[in-house]
C-alpha angles and dihedrals in degrees: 000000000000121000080243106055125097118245094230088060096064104108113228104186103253093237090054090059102032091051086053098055083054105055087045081051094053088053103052081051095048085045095045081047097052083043098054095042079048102058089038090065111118110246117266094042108148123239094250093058079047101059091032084063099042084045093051086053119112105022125240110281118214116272089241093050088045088058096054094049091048096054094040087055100048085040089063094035088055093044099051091042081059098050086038087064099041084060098050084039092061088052101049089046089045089052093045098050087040089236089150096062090055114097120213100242122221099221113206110185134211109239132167123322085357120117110201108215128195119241132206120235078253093064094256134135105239094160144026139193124262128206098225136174113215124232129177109257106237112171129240101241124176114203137036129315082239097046089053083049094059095046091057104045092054080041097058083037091064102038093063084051093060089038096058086061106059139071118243101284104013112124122215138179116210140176130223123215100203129140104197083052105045079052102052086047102054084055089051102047104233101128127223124009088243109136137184124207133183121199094209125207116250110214126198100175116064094207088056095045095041076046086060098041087060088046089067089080120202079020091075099166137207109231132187111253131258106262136033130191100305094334114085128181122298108163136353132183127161136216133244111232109246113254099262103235083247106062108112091254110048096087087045095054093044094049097054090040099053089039091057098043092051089054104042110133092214095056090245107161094201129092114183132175135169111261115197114252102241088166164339126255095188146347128213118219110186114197130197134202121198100255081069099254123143151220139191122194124190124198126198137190134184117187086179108151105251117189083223153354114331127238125235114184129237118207129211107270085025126118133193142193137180108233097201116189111179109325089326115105125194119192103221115193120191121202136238113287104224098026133135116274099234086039112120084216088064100050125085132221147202129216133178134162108238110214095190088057096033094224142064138298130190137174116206125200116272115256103240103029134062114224121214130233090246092053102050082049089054087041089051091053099056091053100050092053106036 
């Protein structure tokens, strides 16, 4: 009996059972007869007349009739053991391929003239579709390629510098009093040398990452599952959203650090003090299969304030669908067939709106790999029952 077969459906011959309910019949009658003569008996009987009589009910069978019955009874009991252990077999399997964790979407398609939109669990619209044309992103630099080299390579510089000075998952802002860089910043238009820097946590172990997620408290936020298809979880860290120029802070900051590292005695250019970590902009989960493959897995969220429904754009080639699961949606996004690789239009996408969080999350293709339906189901899942 397959894993995937009902147990209803396993077919027991007629004669086998009915023969089998008669022979259960026969002994609740035998029984309700040695009863009755039982409870007839004259008080003061002995015991031995007492056990004589139940002895003497039912009567012998025939050998040959006791055959039959015989054989009809081990032939059910065989059949239902097997069937007993068809059942216990489907949910094991069903445990071990994870087939239970796995909702039965309701796919709702975007067809012609229909805009698919994303609900909250709330029943809100919280994202639309956008007819959109891709283009490659290429940014706007000023200055030249050499001078951006050099910007990046002082940058990295002091950032390992700030990094060497704080514990995993501590968060810090520094300033750099450098006047190549200054320099080289002011060219190339990118304001002020205050940094922010975040030392993230590495986890091995998914209950302990998914642990630290939770820890986050009012970011409580949607992850992928562990395992998926034949890749299961390997390493995970997340990544602390960048201070926004605006925050209230952030002049402050900037004023008593730059303050601090112009007026060091020992010359040092870097300023460095510890920021308070508000919130994370991604985390990275990295999965591995035993032929050694692997696969890397970024999710982002945005809880930005938006005065209406946001826009997530649809590109030509391109199909969606909402996947909606209680009063949960996904906003599932295929790519191209045919596409470049490296072509945005080729690649799919996952939205959902996190609740916990109150804003958007979205996992895009990796790069370098193709994910199969199958896979962004099983991906899809895990998130909607963490």
């Amino acid at each position: 009996m397959g894993s995937g077969e009902d147990f209803n459906s396993f077919d027991v011959k007629s004669s086998v059972m009915e023969r089998v309910r008669a022979i259960h019949d026969e002994q609740i009658s035998s029984g309700d007869r040695a009863a009755a003569s039982l409870r007839t008996l004259p008080l003061g009987t002995d015991t031995q007349t007492l056990v004589m009589v139940k002895q003497q009910t039912p009567p012998q069978l025939p050998a040959a009739k006791r055959g039959r019955r015989l054989k009809a009874g081990l032939c059910a009991v065989a059949l239902l053991g097997l069937a007993g252990f068809g059942i216990l077999r489907n949910v094991t399997d069903q445990g071990i391929l994870g087939k239970e964790l796995r909702p039965d979407f309701a796919v709702t398609r975007q067809t012609d003239g229909q805009v698919l939109a994303l609900k909250d669990s709330s029943g809100r619209v919280v994202a639309q579709l956008r007819s959109s044309v891709w283009k490659a992103y290429t940014p706007s630099y000023t200055g030249s390629s050499s001078a951006r080299e050099r910007y990046s390579k002082l940058r990295e510089q002091y950032e390992l510098q700030a990094q060497a000075a704080l514990e995993p998952g501590e968060m810090a802002a520094y300033y750099v009093n450098d006047s190549e860089l200054i320099s080289l910043m002011k060219g190339l238009g990118y304001g002020e040398p205050l940094f922010f820097t975040h030392s993230s946590v590495q986890y091995n172990n998914y209950a302990q990452f998914s642990a630290a997620r939770e820890q986050t408290g009012k970011w409580s936020l949607s992850l992928p599952p562990e395992a998926i298809g034949g890749f299961r979880f390997a390493e995970g860290r997340m990544s602390a959203e960048t201070p926004s120029v605006f925050e209230p802070q952030y002049q402050q900051v900037l004023k008593e650090l730059k303050a601090k590292a112009e007026s060091s005695p020992d010359g040092n250019p870097l300023a460095i003090t510890l920021w308070t970590l508000k919130d994370f902009a991604s985390a990275e989960l990295v999965y591995r299969e035993g032929g050694g493959q692997m696969l890397t897995l970024n999710v982002f969220w945005n809880n930005a304030v938006t005065t209406g429904p946001s826009q997530i754009p649809i590109y030509r080639g391109q199909t969606a669908e909402i996947w909606s699961f209680a009063d949960q949606e996904l906003l599932f996004i295929s790519g191209a067939a045919g596409g470049e690789e490296l072509n945005g239009v080729s690649k799919s996408r996952l939205y959902w709106y996190d609740s916990a969080y109150g804003g958007f999350a979205s996992i895009p293709e990796p790069p370098d790999q193709r994910l199969t339906r199958e896979q962004w189901e099983i991906i899809a899942a895990g998130i909607l029952n963490p």
